[in-house]
Residue, then its C-alpha position, 0 to 999 in steps of 0.5 A: x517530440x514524444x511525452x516522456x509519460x509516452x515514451x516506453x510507456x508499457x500500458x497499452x492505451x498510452x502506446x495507441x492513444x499517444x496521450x498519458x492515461x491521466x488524459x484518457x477520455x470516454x471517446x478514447x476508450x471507446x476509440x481503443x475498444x472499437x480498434x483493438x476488438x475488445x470484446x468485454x469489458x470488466x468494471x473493478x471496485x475494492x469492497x470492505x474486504x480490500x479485494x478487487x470485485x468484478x463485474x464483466x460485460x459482453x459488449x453487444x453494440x456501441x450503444x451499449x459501450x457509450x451507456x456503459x462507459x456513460x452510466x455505470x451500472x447498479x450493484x449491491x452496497x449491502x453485500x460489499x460494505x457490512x456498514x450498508x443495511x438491505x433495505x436501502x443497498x443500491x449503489x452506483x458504480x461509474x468508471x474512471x477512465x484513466x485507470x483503464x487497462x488490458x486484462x492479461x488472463x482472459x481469453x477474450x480482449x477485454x478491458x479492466x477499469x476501476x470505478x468509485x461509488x455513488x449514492x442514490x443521489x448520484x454523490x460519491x458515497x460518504x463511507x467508501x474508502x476511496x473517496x474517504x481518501x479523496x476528502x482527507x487529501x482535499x482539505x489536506x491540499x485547500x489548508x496546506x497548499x502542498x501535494x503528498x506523494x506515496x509509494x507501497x513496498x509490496x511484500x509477500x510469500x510464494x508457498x509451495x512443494x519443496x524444492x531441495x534443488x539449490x536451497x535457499x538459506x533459511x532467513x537469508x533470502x535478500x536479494x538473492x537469484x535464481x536457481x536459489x530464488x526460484x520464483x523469480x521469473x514469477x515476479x518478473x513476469x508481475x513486474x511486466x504485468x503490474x507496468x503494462x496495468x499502468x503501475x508504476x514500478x520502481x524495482x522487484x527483489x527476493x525479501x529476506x524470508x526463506x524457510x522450509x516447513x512440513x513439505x513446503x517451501x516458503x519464498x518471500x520477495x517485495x515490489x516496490x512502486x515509484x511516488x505518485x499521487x496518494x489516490x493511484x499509490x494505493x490503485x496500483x499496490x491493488x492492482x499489483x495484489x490481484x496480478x500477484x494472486x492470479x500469477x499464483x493461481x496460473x502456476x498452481x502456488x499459493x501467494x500470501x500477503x500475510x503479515x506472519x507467515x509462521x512464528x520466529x521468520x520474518x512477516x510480510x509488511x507493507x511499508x508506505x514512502x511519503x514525500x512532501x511537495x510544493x510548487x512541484x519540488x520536494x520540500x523533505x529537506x532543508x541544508x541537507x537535514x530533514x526539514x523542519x516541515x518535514x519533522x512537522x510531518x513526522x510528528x503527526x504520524x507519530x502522535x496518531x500512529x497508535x491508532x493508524x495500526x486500526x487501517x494498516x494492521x487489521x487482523x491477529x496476527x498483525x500483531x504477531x509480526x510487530x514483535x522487536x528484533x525482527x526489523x519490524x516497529x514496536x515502539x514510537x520513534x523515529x530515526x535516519x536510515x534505521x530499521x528498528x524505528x517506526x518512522x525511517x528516513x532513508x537514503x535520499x541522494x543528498x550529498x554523495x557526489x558523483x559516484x556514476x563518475x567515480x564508478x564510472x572513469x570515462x563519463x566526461x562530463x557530471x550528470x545533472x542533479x534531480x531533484x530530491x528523492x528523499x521520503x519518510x517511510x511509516x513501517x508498521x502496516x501489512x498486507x491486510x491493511x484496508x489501503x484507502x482508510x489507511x492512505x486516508x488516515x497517512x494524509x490525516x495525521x500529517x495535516x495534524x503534524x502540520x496543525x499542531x503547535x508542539x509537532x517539532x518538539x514533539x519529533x524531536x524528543x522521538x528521535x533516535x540514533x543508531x540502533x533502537x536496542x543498542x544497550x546504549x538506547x536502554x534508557x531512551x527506549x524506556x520512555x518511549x510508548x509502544x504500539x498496540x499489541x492487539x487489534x483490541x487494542x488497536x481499537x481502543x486507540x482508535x476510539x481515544x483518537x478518533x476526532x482527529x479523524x472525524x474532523x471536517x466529517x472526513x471520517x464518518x462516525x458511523x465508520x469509525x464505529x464499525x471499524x471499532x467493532x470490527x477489530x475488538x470482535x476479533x476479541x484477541x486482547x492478550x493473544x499472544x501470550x494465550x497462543x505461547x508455546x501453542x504451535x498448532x493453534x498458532x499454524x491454525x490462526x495463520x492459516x485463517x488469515x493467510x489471503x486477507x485484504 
């Protein structure tokens, strides 16, 4: 019988090797390398900037491959990690077998890995953001005996010539398919190429973003990943980001990640899903209501949310997009399938009976129940959010929900019915604290919060100093209301940071 991770498996290696990637070992990627006639082999890493790096190879014998795939190779810490001085650079980076893929863009056969960092020592380097993650979800699983599994919404916009043939709606993009979306067929073919790179990919759609301006249209559209483990949910939204770009650059358009595109349309977010686990069932709910656990969870995301906006929103004009009435967060709450909050519980299938028969009259028999589906989402950060730090810092405040003697007090008195801004919630949205509204401020927040990620020395202080000094040198405390009314500086700020991270 053949593994269901086998089974129309679209990853390359799967197909051939008969095994799930997680099992992947040197001698198989040897092994696919010698059968497929691989012909270079390209090392991949995400540095300070949140971008993919490449360092490629042009194999010229198996002794090569065995050392390469062996040894990794030398790289240059200081001109990657800003917090790396010159005189002491040299870094090791060592690939992770699992995370082998095809490229699809090269002419020649060539195989994509991703790697981690090492000291001179042959340590994982203390500072780099994936084995920060790496830290906080060890201790997070020794103290809680618990897994967490996370999904990344995907948003972003496709610019280009304008179109007038079948336009779309201004703002009212949701959803909708060609001839209106025309960029569909190029989210389609990332959906494919994301699947083939071992993603795992839950569904692609046009977003509600639309607009045309100065000889451009601007299209927005989301992919959205099936939970995985925290360390391969962030793997995958950089590999999807790469595909996405590169799909731009082949059909001469221009892919943004950008939280805000231009002032008064909806920015690009990067929502992250979470569910908790234990002994492999999904512990999110209790009686059909949100488990105690769970609201435990909740409150530590938003005790620590103010500074969490320090990973996942790291630029400007992330702060242009959490602005209210535009279903992005400003205040610190939380609420069931409600997009005005911070934190949303969305659907979870608990409790709908059996709509496939209801929908479906000659289904004789009821489908057998799955297990739960449901999550939390957090929806403040964007595109330009540093993905491990902020993944690490998602893991850490849930520990701290965990911890904390008032966590289920504290979720409670945050919860909020129905619509955030409803005249009906005026007075509760008067005593809710809000999010920071700079990245000068967010730095502030980090600073007061700072222990509790400094804790069990997850975060390096050192870090968490140059995270600080790199948020308040953007010096953008009161930016917006400097920038109001201004429309070309305004043009000029998002035009800066339209390909961050």
């Amino acid at each position: 019988m053949v593994d269901n991770e086998i089974l129309m498996n679209p990853n390359e290696l799967v197909q051939f090797l008969k095994k799930p990637s997680s099992q992947f070992a040197r001698a198989d990627i040897i092994k696919f390398i010698e059968a497929k006639g691989i012909e270079m082999v390209n090392f991949r890493y995400v540095a300070e900037d949140g971008k993919l790096k490449t360092l490629n190879f042009v194999l010229s014998n198996r002794n090569h491959l065995e050392n390469l795939l062996s040894e990794g190779e030398r790289v240059d810490g200081s001109s990657l990690f800003s917090f790396i001085g010159a005189g002491s650079s040299d870094l090791y980076v060592i690939p992770r077998y699992p995370t082998a893929f095809v490229n699809p863009f090269t002419d020649k056969p060539a195989l994509d890995i991703l790697c981690s960092f090492y000291d001179f020592e042959g340590k994982p380097l203390e500072t780099a953001p994936e084995n920060i993650l790496k830290k906080a979800y060890d201790r997070f699983r020794d103290g809680s005996e618990m897994t967490i599994k996370a999904l990344g919404e995907l948003e972003y916009y496709v610019r280009s010539v304008e179109d007038d043939l079948y336009p779309m709606i201004e703002q009212k993009g949701y959803h909708q398919t060609m001839p209106f979306a025309k960029f569909e067929d190029l989210r389609l073919e990332a959906l494919q190429l994301c699947a083939k790179a071992g993603c795992k990919i839950k569904y692609g759609h046009s977003e509600v973003g639309s607009f045309t301006s100065e000889g451009n249209n601007y299209e927005q559209h989301e992919i959205e990943f099936l939970p995985t483990d925290v360390d391969f949910a962030v793997e995958q939204i950089v590999i999807a980001k790469w595909i996405l770009r590169m799909l731009g650059y082949v059909h001469s358009v221009e892919i943004s990640f950008a939280p805000k595109i231009t002032v008064g349309k909806a920015g690009s977010g990067l929502h992250i899903h979470m569910l908790l686990e234990k002994d492999g069932k999904n512990i999110m709910l209790e009686n059909g209501v949100v488990s105690n656990t769970a609201r435990r969870m909740i409150g530590g995301i938003l005790d620590l949310s103010p500074s969490l906006t320090a990973f996942g929103n790291t630029i400007p004009t992330s702060y242009l997009r959490l602005v209210p009435h535009q279903e992005a967060p400003t205040n610190i709450c939380w609420g069931d399938r409600n997009r005005s909050v911070l934190v949303r519980v969305p659907l979870g299938w608990f409790g709908t009976g059996d709509m496939i028969k209801d929908a479906n009259p000659q289904e004789k028999s009821t489908a057998a129940k799955s297990n739960s589906k449901q999550t939390v989402e957090f929806r403040a950060p964007d595109g330009s959010a540093d993905l491990y730090l902020l993944m690490a810092g998602l893991v850490t405040a849930i520990h701290h929900g965990l911890e904390m003697k008032n966590s289920l007090e504290y979720a409670n008195s945050l919860y909020v019915s129905g619509n955030l801004f409803a005249k009906e919630n005026a007075g509760f949205r008067k005593k809710l604290k809000s999010l920071p509204a700079s990245c000068w401020e967010s730095a502030e927040n980090l600073d007061r919060q700072r222990e509790a990620y400094e804790k069990d020395n997850v975060f390096p202080p050192g870090l968490i100093n140059s995270i600080i000094s790199r948020l308040k040198g953007f010096d953008d405390k009161d930016l917006s209301e400097r920038l109001y009314g201004k429309k070309d500086e305004l043009a000029k700020l998002v035009e800066k940071y339209l390909h961050c991270s």
